[in-house]
N, C-alpha and C positions, 0 to 999 in steps of 0.2 A: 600500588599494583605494578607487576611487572608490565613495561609496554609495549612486550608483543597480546599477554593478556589483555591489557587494555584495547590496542588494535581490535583485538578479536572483537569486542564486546562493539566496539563503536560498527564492527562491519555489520555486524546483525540490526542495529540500529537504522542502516542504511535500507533495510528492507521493508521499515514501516512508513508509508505516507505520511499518518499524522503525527510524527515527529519533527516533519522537514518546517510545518508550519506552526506549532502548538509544543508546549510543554505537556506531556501526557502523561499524569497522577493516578491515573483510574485501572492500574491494573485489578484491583481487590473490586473492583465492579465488572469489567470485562479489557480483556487487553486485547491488542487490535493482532490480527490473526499473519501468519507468513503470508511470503504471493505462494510457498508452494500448499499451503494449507488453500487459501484462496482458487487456486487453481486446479485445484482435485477435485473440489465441490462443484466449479462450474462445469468440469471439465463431464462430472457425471449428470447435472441437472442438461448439459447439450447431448449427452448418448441418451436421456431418458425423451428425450424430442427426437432423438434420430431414430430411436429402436422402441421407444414406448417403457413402461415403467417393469414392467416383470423381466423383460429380456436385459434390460440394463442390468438389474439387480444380479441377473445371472452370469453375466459379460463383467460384472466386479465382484464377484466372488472369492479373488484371492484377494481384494484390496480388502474385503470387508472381514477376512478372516484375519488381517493384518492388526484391524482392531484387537483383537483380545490378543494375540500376541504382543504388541506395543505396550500395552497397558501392565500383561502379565510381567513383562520384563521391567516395565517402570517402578514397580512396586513388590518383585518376587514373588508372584503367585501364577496359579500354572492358569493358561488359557479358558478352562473350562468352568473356572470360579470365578471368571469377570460376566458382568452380564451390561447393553446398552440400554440404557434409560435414557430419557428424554430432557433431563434437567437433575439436577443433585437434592433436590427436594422429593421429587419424584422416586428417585432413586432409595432413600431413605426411607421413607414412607414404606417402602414395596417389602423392605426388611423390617423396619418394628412392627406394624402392624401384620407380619405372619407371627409374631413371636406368640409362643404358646403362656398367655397372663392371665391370670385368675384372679381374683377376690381376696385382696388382703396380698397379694404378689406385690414385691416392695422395687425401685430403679433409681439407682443414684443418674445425679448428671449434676450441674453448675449452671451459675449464674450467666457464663461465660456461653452457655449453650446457644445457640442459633433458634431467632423467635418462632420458627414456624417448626421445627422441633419441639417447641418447649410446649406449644400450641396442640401438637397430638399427642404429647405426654400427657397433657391435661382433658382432652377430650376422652382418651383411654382410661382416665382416673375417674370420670364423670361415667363412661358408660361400662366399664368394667372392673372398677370399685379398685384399680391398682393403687397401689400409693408412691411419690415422688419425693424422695431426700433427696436434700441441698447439700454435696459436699462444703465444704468450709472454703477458704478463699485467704492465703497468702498476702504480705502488704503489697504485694506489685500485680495483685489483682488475677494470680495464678490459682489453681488450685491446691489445697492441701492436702497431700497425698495421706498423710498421716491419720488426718482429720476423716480423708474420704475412708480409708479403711476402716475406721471406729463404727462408720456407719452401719459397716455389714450385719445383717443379721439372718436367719433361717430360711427367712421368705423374701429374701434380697436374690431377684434371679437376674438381674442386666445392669450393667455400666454402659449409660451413654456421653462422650464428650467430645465436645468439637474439639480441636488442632488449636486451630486459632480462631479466634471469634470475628467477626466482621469490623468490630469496635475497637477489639485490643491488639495491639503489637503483638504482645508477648505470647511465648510460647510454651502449652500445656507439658506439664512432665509425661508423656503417653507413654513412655517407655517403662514406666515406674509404675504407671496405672495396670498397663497390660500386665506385669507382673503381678501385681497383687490379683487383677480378677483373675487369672489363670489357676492362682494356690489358691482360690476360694470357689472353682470352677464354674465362675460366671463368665453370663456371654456378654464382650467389650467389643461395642461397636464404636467406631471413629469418624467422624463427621472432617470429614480432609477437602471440604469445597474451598476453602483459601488456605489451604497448606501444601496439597499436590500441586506442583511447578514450580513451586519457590522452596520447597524442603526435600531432602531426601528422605525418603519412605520407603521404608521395607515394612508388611506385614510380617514377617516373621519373626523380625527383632522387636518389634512394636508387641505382639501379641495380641494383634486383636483379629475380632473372627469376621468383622463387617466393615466395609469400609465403602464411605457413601463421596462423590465429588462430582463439580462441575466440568465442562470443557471449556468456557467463555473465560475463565478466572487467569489463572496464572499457567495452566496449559495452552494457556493461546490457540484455543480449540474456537470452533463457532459457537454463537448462542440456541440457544435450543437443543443442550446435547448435554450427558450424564453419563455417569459409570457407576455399576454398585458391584462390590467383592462383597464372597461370602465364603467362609471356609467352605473345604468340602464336608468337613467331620460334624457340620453342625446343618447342613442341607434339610437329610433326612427331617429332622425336629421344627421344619419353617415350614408354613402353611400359607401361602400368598391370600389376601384379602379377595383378592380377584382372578381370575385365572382366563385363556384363551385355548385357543388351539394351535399355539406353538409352545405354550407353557405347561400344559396338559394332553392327552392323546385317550379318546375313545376306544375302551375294550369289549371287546365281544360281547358280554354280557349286558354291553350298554353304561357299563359303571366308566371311569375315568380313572387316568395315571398319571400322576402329576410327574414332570421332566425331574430326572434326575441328574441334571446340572445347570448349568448358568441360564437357560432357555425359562428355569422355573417365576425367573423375575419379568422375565423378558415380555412382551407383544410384538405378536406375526409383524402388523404396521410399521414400520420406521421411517424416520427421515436417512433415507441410506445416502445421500449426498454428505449432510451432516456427519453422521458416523464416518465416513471416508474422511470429511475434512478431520474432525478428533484424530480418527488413526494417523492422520500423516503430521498432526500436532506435537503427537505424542514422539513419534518416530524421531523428530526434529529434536525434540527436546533430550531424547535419550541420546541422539551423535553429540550435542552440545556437551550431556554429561552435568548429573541432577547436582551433583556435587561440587561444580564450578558454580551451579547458577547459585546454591547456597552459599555460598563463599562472598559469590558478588554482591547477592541482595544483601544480605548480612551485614557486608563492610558499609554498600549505601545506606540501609538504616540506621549504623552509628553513627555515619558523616550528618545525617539528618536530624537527630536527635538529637546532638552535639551543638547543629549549627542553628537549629530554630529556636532561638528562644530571646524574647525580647522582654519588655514592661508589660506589652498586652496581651502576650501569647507565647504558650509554651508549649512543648509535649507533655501527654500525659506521660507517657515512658520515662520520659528524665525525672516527672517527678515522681516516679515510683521509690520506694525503700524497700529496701530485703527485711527479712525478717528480724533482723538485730539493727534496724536503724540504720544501717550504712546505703550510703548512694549505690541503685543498681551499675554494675559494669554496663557503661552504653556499646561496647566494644566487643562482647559478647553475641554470641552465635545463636543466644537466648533470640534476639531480635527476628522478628519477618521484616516483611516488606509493608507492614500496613503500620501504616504512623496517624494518630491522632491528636489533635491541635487541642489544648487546655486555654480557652478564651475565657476572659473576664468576661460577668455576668452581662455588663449592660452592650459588649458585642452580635452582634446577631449572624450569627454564621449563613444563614439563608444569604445575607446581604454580601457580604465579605467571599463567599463562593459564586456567586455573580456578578462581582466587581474583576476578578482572578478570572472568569472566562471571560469577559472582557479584554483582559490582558494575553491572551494564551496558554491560560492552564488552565488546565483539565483534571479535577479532582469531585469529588461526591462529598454529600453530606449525610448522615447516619440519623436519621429521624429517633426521636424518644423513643416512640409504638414500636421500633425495629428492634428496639434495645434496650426495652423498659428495664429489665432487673440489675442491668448494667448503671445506668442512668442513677439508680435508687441506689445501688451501694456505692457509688462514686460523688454522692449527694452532687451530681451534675442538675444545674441548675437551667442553662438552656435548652430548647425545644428538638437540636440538633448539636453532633459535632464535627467539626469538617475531618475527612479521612483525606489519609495519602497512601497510595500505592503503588510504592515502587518494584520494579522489577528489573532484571539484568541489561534489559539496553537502555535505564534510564543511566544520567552524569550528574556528576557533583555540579557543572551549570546547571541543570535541571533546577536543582534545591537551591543553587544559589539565588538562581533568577525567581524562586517562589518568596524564597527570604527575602530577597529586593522586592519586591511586589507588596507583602504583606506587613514590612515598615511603614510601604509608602499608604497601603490602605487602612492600618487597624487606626491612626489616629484621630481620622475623616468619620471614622464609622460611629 
């Protein structure tokens, strides 16, 4: 990397606390927030002390409309089709279950899918008789685009797939997806809770009409904060499970009119401190420029991928194969930022990420129950696997010093 680029990337670095004392792995769990991110949030929780919580709310009205502006420009879609939700689960939720699905109505998605999605898929198939195809699954653990089109059939009305899965590195073909549901004119919703901040996203080259994501993840937003897009052309047809009085408006007759934009997802209630800190997450990450930050993560998950691999651990990534047997490119733009550790069976990753926060890093572990159908097609044998999650102001000492670490621990273990 060029080193005034590299400069750059280390200044940002200087703005996070627990870098100066910790190795921090965990952005694919939550990454730790800007001070100007930090400082919009307090700055409104002390005007809701000074003025009280309604007058506040009105006293940042152009920060809070700042919100869907940030986001419509993060992702090319215009202001009125983003709506604030409370978490990316939440947000998800609020769009498949308005989806209009019947009895015998058929919904692809993958293995690769996120387990609390996979979780209302299945309740929706239990209480309203839908039914849920498996696309097929590539040897690098991708999906198959090929395979997922064969699937279509008359009463196939929704594509759901996540970006990137919690588990896996790799990155879904969305692009190719969006395409096909578009010629077969279903609705392709995109689960981008660990894809937005670390990839550049456009829905409109993407093609999809939904799009669900966190603010805690790789938008360096606070926790307890969400975004859901929904096209405009596909509004009318969404039916929210539950509704308010900012999401609906009483008419004369006493009947109801449900919002005919972004409000229809939305609740009157917010954490509007939250949302301000998201918007100015957002704002930050678009002057940095989504495009540099994919570049950097990118290059760091090859250097990661590359460098970790010993007698007792490896990546799952490296040991991925494309479909004709050749070693995946680790160098490839394929990569995020979330890398997972391939331990030998008799390692116990609960122990080995306990020993590493002892040392000063800061990484997660990915429970079975999180990632049961993952776990089954990877014939993963342990309870857990340790993730890594890098993102633009982590360094190649980051990964060295995890590498040093994780010699000195797996033989102990």
């Amino acid at each position: 990397m060029h080193s005034s680029k590299q400069d750059n990337w280390l200044s940002l670095r200087e703005d996070i606390p627990v870098c100066t004392n910790s190795v921090y792995l965990n952005s694919a769990g939550a990454s730790p927030t800007h001070s100007a991110t930090h400082n919009a949030m307090v700055a409104h929780l002390q005007l809701e002390r000074e003025l009280g919580g309604y007058q506040a709310a009105i006293k940042a009205m152009p920060a809070i409309e700042a919100f869907y502006t940030n986001i419509g420009t993060l992702i090319n879609a215009q202001p009125h089709e983003i709506s604030y939700c409370e978490n990316a689960t939440r947000a998800w939720q609020m769009a498949f279950y308005a989806l209009n699905l019947t009895k015998g109505d058929r919904i692809i998605t993958h293995i690769s899918e996120y387990s609390s999605n996979l979780i209302a898929m299945q309740h929706r198939a239990e209480r309203d008789g839908i039914i849920i195809d498996m696309a097929p699954s590539l040897a690098d653990g991708t999906i198959d685009t090929a395979g997922l089109e064969q699937l279509i059939t008359p009463r196939t009305k929704f594509i759901a797939i996540t970006h990137i899965a919690m588990h896996l590195g790799m990155v879904n073909p969305v692009d190719t997806i969006g395409e096909i549901a578009n010629r077969h004119n279903l609705i392709f919703m995109l689960d981008a809770c660990q894809s937005l901040g670390q990839r550049v996203i456009n829905v409109e080259n993407i093609g999809c009409h939904i799009l669900s994501a966190t603010g805690r993840k790789f938008l360096r937003g606070p926790r307890g904060t969400g975004l859901l897009y929904v096209n405009a052309s596909i509004l009318p047809t969404l039916q929210p499970a539950f509704i308010d009085n900012l999401s609906a408006t009483w008419q004369a007759d006493g009947s109801f009119c449900l919002s005919q934009n972004n409000t229809r997802f939305e609740s009157w209630e917010r954490n509007i401190s939250g949302m301000l800190g998201l918007a100015k997450a957002v704002e930050i990450l678009n002057q940095i420029g989504p495009h540099g930050v994919q570049a950097r993560v990118s290059e760091l998950a090859s250097y990661a991928v590359t460098s970790l691999t010993g007698s007792l651990f490896t990546t799952f990534e490296s040991a991925y194969e494309s479909t004709d047997k050749t070693p995946r490119d680790t160098a490839s733009d394929k990569l995020s930022g979330i890398i997972t550790l391939k331990l030998e069976h008799t390692i116990n990753p609960f122990d080995i990420a306990q020993q590493l926060e002892q040392q000063g890093v800061r990484l997660s572990v990915i429970k079975r129950q999180q990632a049961f159908p993952y776990f089954r097609f990877r014939h993963v044998k342990q309870e857990g696997i340790i993730r890594i999650g890098l993102h633009y102001f982590n360094t190649h000492a980051d990964i060295d010093f995890l590498n040093t670490q994780l010699q000195a621990i797996a033989p102990s273990t």
